[in-house]
C-alpha positions as CSV (number, residue, x, y, z in Angstrom):
1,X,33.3,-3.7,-8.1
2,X,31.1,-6.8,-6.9
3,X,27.6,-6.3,-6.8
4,X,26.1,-7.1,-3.5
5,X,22.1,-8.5,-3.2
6,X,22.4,-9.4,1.0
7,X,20.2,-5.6,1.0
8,X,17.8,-5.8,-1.4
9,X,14.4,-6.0,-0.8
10,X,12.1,-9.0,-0.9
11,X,9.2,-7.2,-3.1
12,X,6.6,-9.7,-2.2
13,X,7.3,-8.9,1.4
14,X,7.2,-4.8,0.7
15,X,3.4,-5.5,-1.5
16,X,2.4,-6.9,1.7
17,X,3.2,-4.7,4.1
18,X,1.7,-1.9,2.1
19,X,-1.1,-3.9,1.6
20,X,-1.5,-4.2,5.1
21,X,-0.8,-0.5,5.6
22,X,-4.2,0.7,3.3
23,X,-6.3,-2.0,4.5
24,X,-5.8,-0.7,7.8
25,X,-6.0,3.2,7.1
26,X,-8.8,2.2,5.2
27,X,-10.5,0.5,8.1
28,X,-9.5,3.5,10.9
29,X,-11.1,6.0,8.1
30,X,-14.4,4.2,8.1
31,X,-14.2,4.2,4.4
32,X,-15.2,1.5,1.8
33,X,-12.8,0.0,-1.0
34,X,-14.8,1.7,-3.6
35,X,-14.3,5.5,-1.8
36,X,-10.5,5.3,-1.4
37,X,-10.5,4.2,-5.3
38,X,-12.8,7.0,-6.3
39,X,-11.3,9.1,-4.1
40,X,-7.6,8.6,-5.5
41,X,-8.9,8.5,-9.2
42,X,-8.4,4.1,-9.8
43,X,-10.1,1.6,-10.3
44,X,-12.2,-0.4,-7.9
45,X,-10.4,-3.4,-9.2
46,X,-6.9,-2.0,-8.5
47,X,-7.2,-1.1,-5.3
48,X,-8.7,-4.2,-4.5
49,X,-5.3,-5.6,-6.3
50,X,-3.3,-3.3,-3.8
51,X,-5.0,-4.5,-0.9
52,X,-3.9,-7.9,-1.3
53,X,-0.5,-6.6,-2.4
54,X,-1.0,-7.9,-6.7
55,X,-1.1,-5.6,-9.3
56,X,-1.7,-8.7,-11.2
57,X,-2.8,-12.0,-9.9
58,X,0.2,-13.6,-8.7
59,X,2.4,-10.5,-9.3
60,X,3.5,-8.3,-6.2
61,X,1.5,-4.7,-6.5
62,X,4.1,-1.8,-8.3
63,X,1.8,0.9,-8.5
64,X,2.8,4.3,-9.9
65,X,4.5,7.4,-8.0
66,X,1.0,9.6,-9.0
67,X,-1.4,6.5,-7.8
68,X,0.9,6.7,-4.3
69,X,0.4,10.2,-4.8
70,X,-3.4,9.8,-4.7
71,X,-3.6,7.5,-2.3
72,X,-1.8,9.3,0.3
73,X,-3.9,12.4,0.0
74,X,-7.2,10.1,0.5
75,X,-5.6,9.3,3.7
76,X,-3.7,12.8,4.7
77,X,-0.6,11.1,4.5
78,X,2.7,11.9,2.8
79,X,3.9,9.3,0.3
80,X,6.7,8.7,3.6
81,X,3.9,7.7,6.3
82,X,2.2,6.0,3.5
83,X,4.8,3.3,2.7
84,X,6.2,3.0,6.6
85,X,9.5,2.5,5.3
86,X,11.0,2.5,9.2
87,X,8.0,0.0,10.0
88,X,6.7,2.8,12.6
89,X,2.8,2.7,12.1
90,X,1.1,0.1,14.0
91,X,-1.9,-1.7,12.7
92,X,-4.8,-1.5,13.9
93,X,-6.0,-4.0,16.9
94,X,-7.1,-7.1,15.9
95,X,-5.8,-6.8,12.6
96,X,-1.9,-8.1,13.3
């Protein structure tokens, strides 16, 4: 059996777009950096990590199913709207 990698994802490029994604929720909500964080139960400092797509300087963001969890109940998403796997949420104007 050979092992194709033409389909696997470019991680960096999936941080991003979730990155993106709760920036932009964020914005639409009307709600700070520090509420979403609070609101999910993380750190400040994480979610500022996942809104530039890092879990760690340098390091694309993997953060846990519970912290997606979390996060998509601040925003009254599923964990499926949340990551826009199909790409179907459109940001916000002025914000592509």
């Amino acid at each position: 059996m050979e092992l194709r990698v033409d389909n696997v994802p470019n991680f960096g490029d999936y941080s991003m777009r979730l990155a993106y994604r709760l920036r932009d929720l964020r914005r639409r909500q009307g709600l700070s950096q520090e509420a979403v964080a609070h609101r999910a139960g993380i750190a400040l400092y994480t979610y500022q990590k996942f809104e530039k797509g890092e879990s760690k300087p340098g390091t694309p963001m993997n953060p846990t199913y519970h912290t997606l969890l979390s996060l998509a109940w601040v925003f009254g998403l599923s964990v499926t709207e949340l990551l826009d796997l199909d790409g179907s949420a459109r940001p916000s104007p002025g914000d592509e």
